[in-house]
C-alpha positions as CSV (number, residue, x, y, z in Angstrom):
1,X,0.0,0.0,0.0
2,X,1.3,3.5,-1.0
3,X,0.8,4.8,2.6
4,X,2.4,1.4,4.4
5,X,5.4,2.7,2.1
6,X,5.3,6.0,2.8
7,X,5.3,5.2,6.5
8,X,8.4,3.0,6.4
9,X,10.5,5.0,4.5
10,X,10.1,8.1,7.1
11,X,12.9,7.8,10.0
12,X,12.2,5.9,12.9
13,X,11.7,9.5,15.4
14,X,9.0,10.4,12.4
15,X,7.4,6.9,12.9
16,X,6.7,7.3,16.4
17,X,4.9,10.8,16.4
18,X,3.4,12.5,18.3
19,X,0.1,12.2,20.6
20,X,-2.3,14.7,21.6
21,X,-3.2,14.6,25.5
22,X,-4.7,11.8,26.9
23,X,-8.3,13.5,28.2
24,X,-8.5,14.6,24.1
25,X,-7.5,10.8,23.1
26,X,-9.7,9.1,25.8
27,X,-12.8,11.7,24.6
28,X,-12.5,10.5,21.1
29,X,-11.5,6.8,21.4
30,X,-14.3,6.2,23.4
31,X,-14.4,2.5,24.9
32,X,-11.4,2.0,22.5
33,X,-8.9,4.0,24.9
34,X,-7.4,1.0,26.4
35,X,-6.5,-0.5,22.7
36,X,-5.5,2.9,21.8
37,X,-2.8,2.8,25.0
38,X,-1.5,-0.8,23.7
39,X,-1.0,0.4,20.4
40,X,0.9,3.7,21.6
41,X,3.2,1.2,23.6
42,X,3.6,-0.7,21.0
43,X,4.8,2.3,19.0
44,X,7.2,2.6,21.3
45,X,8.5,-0.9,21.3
46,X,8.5,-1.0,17.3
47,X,10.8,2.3,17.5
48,X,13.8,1.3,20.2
49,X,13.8,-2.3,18.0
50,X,14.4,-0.5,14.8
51,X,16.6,1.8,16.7
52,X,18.6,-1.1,18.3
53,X,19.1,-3.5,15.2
54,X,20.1,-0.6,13.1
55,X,22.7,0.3,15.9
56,X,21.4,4.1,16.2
57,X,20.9,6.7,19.2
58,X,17.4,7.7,20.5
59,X,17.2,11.8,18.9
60,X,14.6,12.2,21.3
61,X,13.7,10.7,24.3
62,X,11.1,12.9,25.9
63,X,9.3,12.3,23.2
64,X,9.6,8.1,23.8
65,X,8.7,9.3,27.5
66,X,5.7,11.2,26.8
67,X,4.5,8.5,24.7
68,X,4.7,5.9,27.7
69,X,3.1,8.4,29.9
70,X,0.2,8.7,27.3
71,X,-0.3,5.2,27.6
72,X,-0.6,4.4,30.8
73,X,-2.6,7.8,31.2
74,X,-5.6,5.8,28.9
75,X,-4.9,2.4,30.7
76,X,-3.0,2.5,34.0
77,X,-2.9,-1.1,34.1
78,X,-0.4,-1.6,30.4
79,X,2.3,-3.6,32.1
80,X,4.5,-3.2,28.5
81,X,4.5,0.2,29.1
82,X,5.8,-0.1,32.4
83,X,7.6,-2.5,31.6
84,X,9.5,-0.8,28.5
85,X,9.7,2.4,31.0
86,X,11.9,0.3,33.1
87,X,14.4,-1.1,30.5
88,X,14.8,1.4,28.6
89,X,13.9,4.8,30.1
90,X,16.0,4.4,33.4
91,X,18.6,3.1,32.0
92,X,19.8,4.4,28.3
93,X,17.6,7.1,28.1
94,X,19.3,8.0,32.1
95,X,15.8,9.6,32.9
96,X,15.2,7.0,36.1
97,X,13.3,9.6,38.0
98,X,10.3,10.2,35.1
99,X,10.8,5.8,35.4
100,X,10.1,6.0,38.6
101,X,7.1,8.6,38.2
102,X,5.4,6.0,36.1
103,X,6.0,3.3,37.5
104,X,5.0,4.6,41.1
105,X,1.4,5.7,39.0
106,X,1.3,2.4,38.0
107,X,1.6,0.6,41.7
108,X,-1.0,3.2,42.7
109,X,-3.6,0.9,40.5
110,X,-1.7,-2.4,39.9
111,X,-1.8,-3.3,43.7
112,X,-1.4,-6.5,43.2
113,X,1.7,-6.6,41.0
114,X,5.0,-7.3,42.7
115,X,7.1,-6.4,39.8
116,X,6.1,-1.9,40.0
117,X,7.8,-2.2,43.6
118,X,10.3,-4.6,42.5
119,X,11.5,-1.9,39.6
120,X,11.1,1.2,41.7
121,X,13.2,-0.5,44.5
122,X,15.9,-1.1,42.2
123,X,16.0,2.4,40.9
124,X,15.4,4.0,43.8
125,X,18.9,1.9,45.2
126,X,20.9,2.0,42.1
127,X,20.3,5.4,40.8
128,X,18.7,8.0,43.5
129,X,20.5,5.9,46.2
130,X,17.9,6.3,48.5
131,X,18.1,3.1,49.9
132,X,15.3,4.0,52.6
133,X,13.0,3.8,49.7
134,X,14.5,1.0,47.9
135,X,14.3,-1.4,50.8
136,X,10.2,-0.2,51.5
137,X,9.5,-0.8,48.4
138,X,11.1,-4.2,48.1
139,X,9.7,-5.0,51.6
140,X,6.2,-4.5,49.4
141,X,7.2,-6.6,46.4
142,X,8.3,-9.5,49.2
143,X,4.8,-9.0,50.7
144,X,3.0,-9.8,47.2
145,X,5.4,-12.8,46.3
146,X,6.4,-14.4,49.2
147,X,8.0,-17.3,47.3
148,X,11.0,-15.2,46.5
149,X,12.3,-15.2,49.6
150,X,15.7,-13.3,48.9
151,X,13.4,-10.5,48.6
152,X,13.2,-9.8,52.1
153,X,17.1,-10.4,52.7
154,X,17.8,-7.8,49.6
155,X,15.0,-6.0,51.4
156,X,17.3,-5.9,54.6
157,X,20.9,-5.3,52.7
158,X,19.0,-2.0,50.9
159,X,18.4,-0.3,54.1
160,X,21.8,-1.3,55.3
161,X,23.2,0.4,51.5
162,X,24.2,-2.9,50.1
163,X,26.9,-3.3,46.7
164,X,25.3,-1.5,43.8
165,X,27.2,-4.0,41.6
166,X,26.1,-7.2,42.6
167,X,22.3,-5.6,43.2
168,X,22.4,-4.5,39.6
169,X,23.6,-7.7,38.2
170,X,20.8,-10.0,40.4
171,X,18.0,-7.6,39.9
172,X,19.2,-8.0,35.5
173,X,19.1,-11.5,35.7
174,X,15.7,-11.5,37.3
175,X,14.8,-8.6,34.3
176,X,16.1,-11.1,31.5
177,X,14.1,-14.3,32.7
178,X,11.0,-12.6,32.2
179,X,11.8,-10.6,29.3
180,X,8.8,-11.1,26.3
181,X,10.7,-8.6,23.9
182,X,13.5,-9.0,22.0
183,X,15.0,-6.1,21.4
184,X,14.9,-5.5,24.9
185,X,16.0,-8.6,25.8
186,X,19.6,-8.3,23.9
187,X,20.2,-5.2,25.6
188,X,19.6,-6.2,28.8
189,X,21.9,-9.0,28.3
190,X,24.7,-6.9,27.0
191,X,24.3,-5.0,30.4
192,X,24.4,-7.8,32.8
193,X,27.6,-9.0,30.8
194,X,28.9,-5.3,31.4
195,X,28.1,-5.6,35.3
196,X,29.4,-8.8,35.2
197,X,33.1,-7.9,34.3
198,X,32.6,-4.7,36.2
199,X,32.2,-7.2,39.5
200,X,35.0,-9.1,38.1
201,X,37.1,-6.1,38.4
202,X,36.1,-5.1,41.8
203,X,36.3,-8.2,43.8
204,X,40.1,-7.8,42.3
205,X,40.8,-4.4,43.6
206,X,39.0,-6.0,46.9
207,X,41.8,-8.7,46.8
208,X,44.7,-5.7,45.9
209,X,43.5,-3.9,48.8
210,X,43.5,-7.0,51.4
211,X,47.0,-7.6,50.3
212,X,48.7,-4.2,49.9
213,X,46.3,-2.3,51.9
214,X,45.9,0.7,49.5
215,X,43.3,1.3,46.1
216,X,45.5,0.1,43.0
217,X,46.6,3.3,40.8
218,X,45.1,1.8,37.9
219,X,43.5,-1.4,36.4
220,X,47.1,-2.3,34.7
221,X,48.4,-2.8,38.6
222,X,45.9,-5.5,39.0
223,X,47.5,-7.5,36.2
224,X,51.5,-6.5,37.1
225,X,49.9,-8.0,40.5
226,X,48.9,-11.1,39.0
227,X,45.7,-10.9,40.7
228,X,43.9,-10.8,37.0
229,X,45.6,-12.0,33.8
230,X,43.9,-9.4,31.7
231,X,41.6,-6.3,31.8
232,X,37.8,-7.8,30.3
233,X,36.6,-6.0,27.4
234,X,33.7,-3.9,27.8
235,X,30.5,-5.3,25.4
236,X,29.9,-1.5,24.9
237,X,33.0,-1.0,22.7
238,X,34.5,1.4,25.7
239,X,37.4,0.9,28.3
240,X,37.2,0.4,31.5
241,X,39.4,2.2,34.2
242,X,39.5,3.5,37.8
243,X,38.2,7.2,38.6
244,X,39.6,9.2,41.3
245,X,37.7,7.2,44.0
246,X,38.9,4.1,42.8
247,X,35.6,2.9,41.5
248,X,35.3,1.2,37.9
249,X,34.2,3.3,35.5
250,X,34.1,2.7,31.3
251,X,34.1,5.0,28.6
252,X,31.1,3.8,27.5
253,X,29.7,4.8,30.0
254,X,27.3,1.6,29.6
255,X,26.0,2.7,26.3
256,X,26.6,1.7,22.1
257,X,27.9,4.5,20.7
258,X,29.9,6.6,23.6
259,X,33.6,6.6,24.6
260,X,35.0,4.1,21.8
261,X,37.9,5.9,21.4
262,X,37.0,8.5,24.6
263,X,39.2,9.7,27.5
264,X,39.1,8.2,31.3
265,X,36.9,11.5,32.0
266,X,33.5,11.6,33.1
């Protein structure tokens, strides 16, 4: 069809468009709102998948955000849109706070869902580091599923400010398992291999410091030590290497497309 064409050839940003305020939408959708919110989120998902098989950068992502918040605004109970707000917006869009605004909305009518507190506890932990949050709203995610019973122990290590690392890299895994979209799917699994290397690298310093009793100067010390045999790669195409506090950093900063060939600055 001439306009199926004409669709596809426009640029994946032109593809998405734009939405009018929900009120307006849910006025003339009539009972059709909730299908209209699915098909928004879908939008969404259509556009980061293009966007990550043709290896490109998001242009603009408050206009991804205000499409999610569109969505859930017609039907607060979409779980892809939630869902998709987790993976992607927190993370490479680094907009965890309008994340956490949705996904709180979403808790307020999907009371029964364990996964909105399980997300918000992890961002509220790994990004805001408010861990007094993080560990009340696991504490509510261990209420609703009680089988997970290292829910109430991560519950615990949150209010005591637990590793960031190894939270990240558990709470991933658990992300990946129950991941129904591709796209998404091969990018979280590009960051858990990240983390993974990145706890490689600081269980080493750990060792360097128990046996030297001082922070390595750089990563390079960990391998004249012979505490590692060589310095991982990072899946993001950057480098990793110790800031001024000694913590692991990359020039990638955990993203396609930044610090290939960058500096160690931040």
């Amino acid at each position: 069809m001439p306009l199926t064409s004409s669709r596809d050839l426009r640029p994946p940003e032109a593809r998405l468009g734009f939405f009018p305020p929900p009120p307006v939408i849910k006025a003339l959708s009539a009972e059709h709102y909730q299908f209209v919110s699915h098909i928004i989120s879908l939008q969404c998902l259509f556009y980061f998948g293009t966007i990550v098989e043709e290896r490109q950068q998001v242009k603009d992502w408050t206009r991804l955000e205000r499409a999610l918040y569109t969505s859930t605004r017609l039907d607060p109970y979409n779980m892809d849109a939630y869902y998709f707000a987790q993976a992607v917006l927190s993370w490479d869009a680094r907009m965890p706070e309008r994340a956490i605004e949705l996904l709180e909305y979403g808790f307020s009518h999907r009371t029964w869902d364990w996964y909105l507190p399980f997300f918000l506890s992890f961002d509220y932990a790994f990004f805001i580091k408010d861990y007094r949050k993080a560990g009340d709203y696991l504490a509510k995610a261990a209420e609703l599923n009680p089988r997970a019973a290292w829910f109430s122990t991560l519950a615990a290590r949150y209010y005591y400010e637990g590793d960031s690392t190894a939270l990240a890299l558990a709470y991933l895994q658990e992300m990946i398992s129950t991941a129904g979209n591709e796209a998404i799917k091969k990018r979280l699994l590009v960051r858990a291999a990240a983390l993974e290397r990145i706890l490689q690298l600081e269980k080493a310093i750990k060792v360097f410091k128990d046996r030297f009793n001082r922070t390595p100067a750089d990563l390079e010390e960990l391998i004249r030590a012979d505490i590692i045999e060589r310095i991982p790669q990072d899946p993001y195409g950057g480098t990793f290497y110790l800031d001024e506090q000694g913590k692991v950093r990359t020039t990638s900063k955990l993203a396609f497309g930044r610090g290939r060939h960058g500096t160690h600055k931040n």
